[in-house]
N, C-alpha and C positions, 0 to 999 in steps of 0.2 A: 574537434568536430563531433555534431550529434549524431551516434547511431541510433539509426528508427527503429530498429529491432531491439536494440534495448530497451529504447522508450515503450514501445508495444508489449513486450516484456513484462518490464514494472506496471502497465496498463491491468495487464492480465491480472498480475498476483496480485496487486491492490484490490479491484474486483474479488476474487476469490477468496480472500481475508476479510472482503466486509460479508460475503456470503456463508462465509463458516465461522463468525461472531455471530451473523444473524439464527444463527440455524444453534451455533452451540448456547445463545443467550434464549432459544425460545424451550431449550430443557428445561424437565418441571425442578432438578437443580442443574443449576450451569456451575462448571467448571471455575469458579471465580481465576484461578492463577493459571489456566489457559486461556481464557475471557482476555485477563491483563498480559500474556504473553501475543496475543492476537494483535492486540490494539496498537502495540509496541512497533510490532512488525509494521503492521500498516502505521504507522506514524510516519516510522523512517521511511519507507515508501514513498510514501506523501513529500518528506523534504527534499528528498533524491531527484523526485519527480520536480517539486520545483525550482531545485537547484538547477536540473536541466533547462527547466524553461526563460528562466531568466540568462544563461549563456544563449540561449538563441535569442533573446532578444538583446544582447550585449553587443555592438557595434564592432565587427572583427578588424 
């Protein structure tokens, strides 16, 4: 079963991970292995997230 508060959840901190890429990538030097720790994060995010969405659309 999906919970929507998880999903709204990983909504959030994906959001806030591409906001503190954006903000750490616009230093006059960026972080490069915080940059790639960021990215990371929101990656799995991202499959988590669509891991979920495909159980919702998977015929129960």
């Amino acid at each position: 079963m999906l919970n929507p508060h998880r999903l709204q959840s990983l909504k959030e901190r994906h959001s806030a991970l591409d906001a503190r890429i954006l903000e750490e990538d616009a230093r006059p030097m960026p972080n490069s292995l915080e940059l790639t720790r960021l990215k990371r994060e929101k990656l799995r995010i991202k499959e988590e997230l669509e891991r979920l969405a495909a159980q919702r659309r998977r015929p129960q």
